[in-house]
C-alpha positions, -999 to +999 in steps of 0.1 A: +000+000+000+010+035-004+022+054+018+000+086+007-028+064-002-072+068+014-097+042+013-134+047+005-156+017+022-191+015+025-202+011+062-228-012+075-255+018+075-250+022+041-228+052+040-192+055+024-164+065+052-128+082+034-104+069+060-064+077+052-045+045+056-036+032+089-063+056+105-091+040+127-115+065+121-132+083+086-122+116+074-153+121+058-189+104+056-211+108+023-243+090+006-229+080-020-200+063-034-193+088-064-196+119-035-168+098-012-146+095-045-145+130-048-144+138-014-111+112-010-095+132-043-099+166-024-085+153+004-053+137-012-045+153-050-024+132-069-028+108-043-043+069-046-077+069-040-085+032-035-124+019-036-137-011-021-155-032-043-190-035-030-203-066-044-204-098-022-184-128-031-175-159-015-171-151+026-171-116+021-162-080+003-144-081-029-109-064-030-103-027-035-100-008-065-079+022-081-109+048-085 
């Protein structure tokens, strides 16, 4: 993982947290996904914004993606 890189994960109410890595708690809460996106790309230009996946498969979440 980078070093530099934020996370956007949807939360069990529904809602997308923007946590920085290694932080244990969100920097932002929106809605939506696409609203957390942006919100993650404010808060780190040039940065990796990584997205978690949120489709179901086998025991759990899929992986992240680059948004």
């Amino acid at each position: 993982m980078a070093q530099d890189g934020i996370y956007v994960e949807q939360r069990a109410d529904g809602e997308f947290a923007v946590r920085k890595e290694n932080s244990k708690r969100a920097s932002a809460v929106k809605p939506t996904q696409a609203e957390a996106i942006a919100r993650a790309k404010e808060l780190a230009p040039g940065g990796e914004v990584h997205v978690e996946r949120v489709r179901n498969v086998g025991d759990g979440r899929d992986k992240f993606r680059k948004a």
